[in-house]
C-alpha positions in Angstrom: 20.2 3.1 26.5 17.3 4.3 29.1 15.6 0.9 28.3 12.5 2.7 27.9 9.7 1.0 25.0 10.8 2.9 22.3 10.7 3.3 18.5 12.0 4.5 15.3 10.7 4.6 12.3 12.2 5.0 9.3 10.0 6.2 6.5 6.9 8.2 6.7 4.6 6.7 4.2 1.8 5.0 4.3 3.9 1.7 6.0 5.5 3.6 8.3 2.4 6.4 9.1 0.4 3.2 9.6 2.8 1.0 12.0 3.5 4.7 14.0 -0.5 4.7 15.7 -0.2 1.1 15.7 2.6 1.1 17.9 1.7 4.3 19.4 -1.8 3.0 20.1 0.3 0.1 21.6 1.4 2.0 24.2 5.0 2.6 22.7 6.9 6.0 22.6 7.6 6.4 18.5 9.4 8.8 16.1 8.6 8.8 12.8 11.5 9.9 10.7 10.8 11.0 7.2 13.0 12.2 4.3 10.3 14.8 2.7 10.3 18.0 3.9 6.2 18.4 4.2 3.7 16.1 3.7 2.3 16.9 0.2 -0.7 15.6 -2.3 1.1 13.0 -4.5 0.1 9.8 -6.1 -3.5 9.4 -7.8 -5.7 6.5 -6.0 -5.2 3.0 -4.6 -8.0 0.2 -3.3 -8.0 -1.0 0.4 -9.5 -4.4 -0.1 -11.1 -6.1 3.2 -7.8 -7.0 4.6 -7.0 -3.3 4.5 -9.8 -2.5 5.6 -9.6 -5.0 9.0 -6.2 -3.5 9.7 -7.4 0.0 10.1 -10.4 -0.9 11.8 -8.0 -2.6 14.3 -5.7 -0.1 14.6 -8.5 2.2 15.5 -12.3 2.7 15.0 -11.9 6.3 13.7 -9.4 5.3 11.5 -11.6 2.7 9.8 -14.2 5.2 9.9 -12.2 7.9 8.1 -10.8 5.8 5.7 -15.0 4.8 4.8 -16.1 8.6 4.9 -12.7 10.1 2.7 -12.7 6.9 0.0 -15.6 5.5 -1.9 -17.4 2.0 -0.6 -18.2 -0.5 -3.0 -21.7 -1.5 -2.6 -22.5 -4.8 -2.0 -24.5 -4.6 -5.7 -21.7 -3.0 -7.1 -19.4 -4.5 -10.2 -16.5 -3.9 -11.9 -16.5 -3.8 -16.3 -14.0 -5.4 -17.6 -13.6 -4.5 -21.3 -11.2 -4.4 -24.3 -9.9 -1.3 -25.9 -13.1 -0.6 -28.2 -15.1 -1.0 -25.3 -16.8 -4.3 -25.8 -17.9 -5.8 -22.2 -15.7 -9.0 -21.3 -17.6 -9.5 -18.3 -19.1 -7.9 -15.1 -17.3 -8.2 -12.2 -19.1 -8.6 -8.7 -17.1 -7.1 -6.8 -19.5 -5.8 -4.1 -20.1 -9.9 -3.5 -16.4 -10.2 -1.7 -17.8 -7.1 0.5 -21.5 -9.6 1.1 -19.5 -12.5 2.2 -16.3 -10.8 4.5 -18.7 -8.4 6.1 -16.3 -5.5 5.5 -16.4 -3.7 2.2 -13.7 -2.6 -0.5 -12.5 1.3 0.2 -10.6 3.3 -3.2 -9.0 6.4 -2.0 -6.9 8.9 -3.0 -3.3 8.2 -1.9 -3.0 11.7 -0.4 -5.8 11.0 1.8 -5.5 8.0 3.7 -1.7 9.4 4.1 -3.2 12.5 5.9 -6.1 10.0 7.6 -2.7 7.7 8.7 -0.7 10.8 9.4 -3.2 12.4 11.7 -4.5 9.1 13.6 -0.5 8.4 14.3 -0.2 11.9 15.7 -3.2 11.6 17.6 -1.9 8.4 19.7 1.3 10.7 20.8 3.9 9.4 17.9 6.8 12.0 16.9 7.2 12.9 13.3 10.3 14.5 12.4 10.1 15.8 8.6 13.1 16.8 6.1 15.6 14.4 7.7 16.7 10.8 6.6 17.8 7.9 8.2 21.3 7.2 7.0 22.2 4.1 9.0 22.2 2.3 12.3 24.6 0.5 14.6 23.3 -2.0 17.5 23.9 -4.2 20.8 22.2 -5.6 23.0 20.6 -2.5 24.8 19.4 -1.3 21.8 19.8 0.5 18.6 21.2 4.0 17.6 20.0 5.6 14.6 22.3 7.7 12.5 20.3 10.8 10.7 21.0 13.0 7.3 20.9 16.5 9.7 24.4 14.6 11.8 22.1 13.4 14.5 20.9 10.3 15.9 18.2 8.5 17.6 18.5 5.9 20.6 16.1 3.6 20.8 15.0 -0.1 21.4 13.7 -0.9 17.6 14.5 0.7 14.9 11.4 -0.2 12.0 12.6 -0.2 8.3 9.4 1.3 6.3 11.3 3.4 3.8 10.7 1.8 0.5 11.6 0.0 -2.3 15.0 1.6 -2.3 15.3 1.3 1.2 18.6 2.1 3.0 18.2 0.2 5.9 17.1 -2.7 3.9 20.6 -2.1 2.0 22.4 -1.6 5.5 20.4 -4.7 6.4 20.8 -7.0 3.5 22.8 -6.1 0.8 21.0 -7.6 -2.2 21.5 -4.9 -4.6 18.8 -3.1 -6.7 14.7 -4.3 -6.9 13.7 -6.4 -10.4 11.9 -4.4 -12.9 8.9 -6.2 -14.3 9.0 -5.0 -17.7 6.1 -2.4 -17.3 5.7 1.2 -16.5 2.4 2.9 -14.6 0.9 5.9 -15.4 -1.4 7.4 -12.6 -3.8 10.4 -12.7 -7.1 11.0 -11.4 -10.4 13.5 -13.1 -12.8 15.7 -10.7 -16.5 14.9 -12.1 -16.2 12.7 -15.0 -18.5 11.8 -17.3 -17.6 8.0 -15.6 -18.1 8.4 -12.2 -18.8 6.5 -10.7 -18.2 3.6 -12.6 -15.1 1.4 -11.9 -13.7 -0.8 -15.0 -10.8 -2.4 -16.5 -9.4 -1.6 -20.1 -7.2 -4.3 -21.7 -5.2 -3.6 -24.5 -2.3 -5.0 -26.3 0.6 -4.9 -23.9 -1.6 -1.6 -21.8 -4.1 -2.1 -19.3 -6.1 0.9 -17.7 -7.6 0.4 -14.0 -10.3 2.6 -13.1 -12.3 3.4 -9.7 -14.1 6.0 -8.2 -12.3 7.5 -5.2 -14.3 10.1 -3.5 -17.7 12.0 -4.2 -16.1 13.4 -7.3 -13.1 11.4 -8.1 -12.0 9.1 -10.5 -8.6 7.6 -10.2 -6.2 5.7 -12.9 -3.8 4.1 -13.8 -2.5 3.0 -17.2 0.5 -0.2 -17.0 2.4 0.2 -20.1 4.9 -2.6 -21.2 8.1 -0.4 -22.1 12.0 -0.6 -21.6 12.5 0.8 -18.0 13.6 4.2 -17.8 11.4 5.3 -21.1 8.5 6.9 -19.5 10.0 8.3 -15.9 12.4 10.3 -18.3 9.2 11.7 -20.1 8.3 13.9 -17.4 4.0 14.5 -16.5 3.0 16.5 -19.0 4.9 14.6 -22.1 4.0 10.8 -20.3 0.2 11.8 -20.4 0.3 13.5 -24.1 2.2 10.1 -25.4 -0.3 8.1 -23.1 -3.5 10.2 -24.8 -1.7 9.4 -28.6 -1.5 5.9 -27.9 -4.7 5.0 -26.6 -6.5 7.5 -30.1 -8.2 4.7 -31.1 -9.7 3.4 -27.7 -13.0 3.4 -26.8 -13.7 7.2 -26.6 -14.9 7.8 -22.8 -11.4 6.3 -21.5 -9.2 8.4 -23.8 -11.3 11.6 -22.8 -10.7 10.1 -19.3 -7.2 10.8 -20.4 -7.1 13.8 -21.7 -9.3 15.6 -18.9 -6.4 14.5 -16.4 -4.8 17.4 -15.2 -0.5 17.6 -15.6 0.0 17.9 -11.8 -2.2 15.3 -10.8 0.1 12.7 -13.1 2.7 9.9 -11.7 4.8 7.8 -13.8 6.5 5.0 -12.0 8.4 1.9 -13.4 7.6 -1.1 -11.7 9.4 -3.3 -9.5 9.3 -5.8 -7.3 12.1 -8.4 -5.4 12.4 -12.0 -4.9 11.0 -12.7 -1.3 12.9 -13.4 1.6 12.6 -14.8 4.6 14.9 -12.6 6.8 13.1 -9.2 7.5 15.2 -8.7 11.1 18.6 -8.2 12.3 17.9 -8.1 15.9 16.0 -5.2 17.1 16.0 -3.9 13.5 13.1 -4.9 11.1 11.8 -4.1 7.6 8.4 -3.5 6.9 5.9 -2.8 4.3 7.8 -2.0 0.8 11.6 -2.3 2.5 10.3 -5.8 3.1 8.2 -7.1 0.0 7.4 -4.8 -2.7 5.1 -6.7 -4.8 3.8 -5.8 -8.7 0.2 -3.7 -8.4 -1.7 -6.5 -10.2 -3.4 -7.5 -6.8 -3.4 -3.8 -5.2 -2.0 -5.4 -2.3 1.1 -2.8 -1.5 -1.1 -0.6 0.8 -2.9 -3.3 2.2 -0.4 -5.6 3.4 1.8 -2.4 4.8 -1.1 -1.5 7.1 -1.1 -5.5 8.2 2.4 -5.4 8.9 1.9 -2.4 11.0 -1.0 -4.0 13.1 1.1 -7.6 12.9 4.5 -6.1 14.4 2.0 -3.7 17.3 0.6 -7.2 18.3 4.7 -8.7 18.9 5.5 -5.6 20.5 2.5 -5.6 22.5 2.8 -9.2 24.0 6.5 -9.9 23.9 8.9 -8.2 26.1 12.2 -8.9 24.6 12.3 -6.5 21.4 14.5 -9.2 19.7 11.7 -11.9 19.9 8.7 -9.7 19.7 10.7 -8.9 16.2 11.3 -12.4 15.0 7.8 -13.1 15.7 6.6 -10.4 13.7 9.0 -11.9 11.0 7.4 -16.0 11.5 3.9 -14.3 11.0 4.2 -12.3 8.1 6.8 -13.7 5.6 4.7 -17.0 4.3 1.1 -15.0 3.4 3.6 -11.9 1.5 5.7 -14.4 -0.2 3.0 -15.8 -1.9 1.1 -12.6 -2.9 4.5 -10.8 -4.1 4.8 -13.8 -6.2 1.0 -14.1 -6.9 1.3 -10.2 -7.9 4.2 -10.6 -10.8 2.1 -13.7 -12.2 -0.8 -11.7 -12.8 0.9 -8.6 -13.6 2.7 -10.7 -16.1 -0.8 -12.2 -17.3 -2.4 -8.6 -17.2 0.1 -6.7 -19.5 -1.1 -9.2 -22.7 2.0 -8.3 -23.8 2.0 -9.9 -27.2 -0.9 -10.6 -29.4 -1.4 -14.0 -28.2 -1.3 -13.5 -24.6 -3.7 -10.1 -24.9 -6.0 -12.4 -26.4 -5.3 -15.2 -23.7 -5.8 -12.6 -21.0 -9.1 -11.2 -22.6 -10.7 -14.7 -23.0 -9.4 -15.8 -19.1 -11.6 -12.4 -17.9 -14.4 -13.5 -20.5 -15.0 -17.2 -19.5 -13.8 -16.2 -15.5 -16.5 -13.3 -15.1 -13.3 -11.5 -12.7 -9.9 -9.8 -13.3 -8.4 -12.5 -10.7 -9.5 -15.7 -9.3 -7.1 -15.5 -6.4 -8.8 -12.3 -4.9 -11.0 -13.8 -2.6 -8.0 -15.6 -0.9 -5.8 -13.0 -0.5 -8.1 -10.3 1.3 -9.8 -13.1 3.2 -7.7 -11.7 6.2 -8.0 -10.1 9.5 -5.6 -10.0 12.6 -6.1 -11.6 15.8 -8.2 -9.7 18.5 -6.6 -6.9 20.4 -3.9 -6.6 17.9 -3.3 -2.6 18.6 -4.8 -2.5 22.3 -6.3 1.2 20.6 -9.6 2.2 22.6 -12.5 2.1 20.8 -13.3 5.7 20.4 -9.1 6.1 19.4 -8.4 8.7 22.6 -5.9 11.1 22.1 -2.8 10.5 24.5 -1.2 12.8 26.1 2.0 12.3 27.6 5.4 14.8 27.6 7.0 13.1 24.4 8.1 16.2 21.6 5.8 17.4 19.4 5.4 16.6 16.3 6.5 18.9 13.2 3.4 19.8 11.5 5.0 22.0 8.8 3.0 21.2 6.8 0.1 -15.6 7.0 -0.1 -18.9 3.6 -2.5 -16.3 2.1 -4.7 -16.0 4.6 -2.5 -15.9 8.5 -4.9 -14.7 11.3 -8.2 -15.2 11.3 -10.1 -15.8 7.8 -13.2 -13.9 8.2 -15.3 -16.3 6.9 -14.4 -18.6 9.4 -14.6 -16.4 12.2 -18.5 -16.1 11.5 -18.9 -19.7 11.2 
């Protein structure tokens, strides 16, 4: 080991895209490795709340500023319906009002684009990303760690980062706790180019189904249907038969959401069961550390997945940043981050619990919570009520480009609230 600051990444989604211009921004030397052979449009849409939001501001300016010019921002006037299946109005969320009192608004975006905005900002700071190759495995002392890859290769370096998933391998290598817990639900995902709904964002609750809706771009709607179902049911569907059986069940919904439905194109269509795992408190093993997904996938109730990836990534540049020894920069990391995503992974499977209204009873529980509540989720306000300390990244302001003789990268195409709370910050 050359004993040089460097870093591999395992995983190049958005965990591991966003951790490689934090680190990179960080002054590190990083090499993204990533499974997929390209980086492709997949997925439908997904909300960067205000904690999101403060993590790619801090990770860079134009970062935050792409994320705010590709995604949609909620208006500070701007609510949320939250209805039943014939379209009767529960209540009117405010969710521009969270936006008024953090200073920093909610974002939807399409998945594929803050992947290319995360993809492109890690590139810029002078990370590696090596596509079409996995990491298999990894052995350690105390110089460092060697990464073994799918092509035969390996990687030397001082930390090796774990953001490959919820199936992760070097979680597996890591750990050894076996498979993630599925939730009893499935999700459905698509997305419409100018809808009759734009730009409306709403909720649709039906009996053991509910449909989340938000605009995403200029033109964009995004979805995405959770259906209580035996796992394994709608993944083996396939697109075009999950979003014909989706259409068929939902006949009798209100009519806009069902045309919604059935104006979603086949290719734009993901079906996902959902998961999550019981939270740990171990997320290191030296100079190896899991982040994002590998380290608490969490049920989308509280669309905090994204989010709390990107504060991992600015959370572990910080350690990094300020700690010489890998080992405790890495533990430190760990300390700061493992009480705030224990609570929301288990915060997340309450409500996703809550939200499916799985039986008659508890639909009508969930619909009359929303009704008398005026919100989807009481907890909300807590959980995005985050930023990171100053100078987490150490990214200039105006994000410069480095340029340094590192390889070129393949282009083929914490409590709920650690840091700073923001309202306390302006008080």
């Amino acid at each position: 080991m050359t004993g040089a600051r460097t870093v591999v990444i395992a995983g190049g989604g958005i965990g591991g895209l966003a951790a490689a211009a934090a680190l990179a921004h960080s002054g590190l030397a990083v090499t993204v490795v990533e499974r997929a052979s390209r980086i492709e449009d997949v997925g439908a849409g997904l909300m960067l709340y205000q904690n999101g939001i403060a993590a790619a501001d801090a990770i860079s300016t134009r970062l935050g500023q792409g994320i705010r010019a590709a995604g949609h921002v909620v208006g500070s006037d701007d609510v949320r319906v939250l209805m039943d299946s014939t379209g009767q109005v529960l209540a009117r969320e405010p969710i521009g009002e969270v936006g008024r009192r953090l200073g920093l608004p909610q974002v939807p975006i399409l998945r594929t684009a803050l992947q290319n905005l995360l993809f492109r900002e890690a590139v810029a700071a002078g990370a590696e990303v090596r596509l079409g190759t996995a990491v298999e495995g990894y052995d350690q002392d105390s110089a460092g760690v060697t990464v073994s890859l799918s092509d035969g290769g390996a990687l030397d370096a001082e930390v090796l980062v774990a953001a490959d998933g919820l199936n992760s391998v070097v979680r597996a290598a890591l750990l050894g706790d076996g498979p993630p817990r599925y939730l009893g639900y499935t999700s459905v995902r698509g997305r419409v180019v100018d809808s009759a709904l734009h730009p409306m964002s709403f909720v649709v609750n039906g009996l053991g189904v509910q449909i989340f809706v938000a605009p995403a771009d200029a033109r964009t709607l995004y979805w995405t249907a959770k259906i209580t179902a035996p796992q394994g049911v709608w993944p083996a569907m396939g697109q075009a038969a999950a979003l014909s059986v989706l259409a068929d069940q939902l006949a009798d919904w209100h009519e806009p959401v069902v045309q919604m439905i059935r104006d979603t194109s086949v290719a734009d269509v993901s079906v996902t069961d959902i998961h999550d795992r019981d939270p740990i408190s171990r997320w290191v093993d030296g100079r190896v550390a899991l982040l994002g997904d590998a380290a608490h996938p969490m049920a989308p109730a509280m669309g905090q997945g994204a989010n709390t990836a990107l504060e991992d990534a600015v959370v572990l540049a910080q350690a990094l940043r300020s700690i010489a020894d890998p080992g405790e920069a890495l533990l430190r990391y760990q300390s700061l981050r493992v009480e705030r995503t224990t609570a929301i992974v288990l915060h997340s499977r309450r409500q996703g619990a809550v939200d499916q209204g799985a039986s008659r009873e508890e639909a009508e529980s969930r619909d009359s919570v929303m009704r008398s509540r005026g919100r989807k989720d009481e907890a909300t306000f807590d959980v995005v009520d985050w930023r990171p300390d100053e100078g987490s990244c150490g990214a200039e302001t105006d994000a410069q480009d480095r340029t340094d003789s590192r390889p070129q990268t393949d282009t083929r195409d914490v409590a709920l609230a650690h840091g700073t709370r923001l309202g306390e910050a302006r008080s």
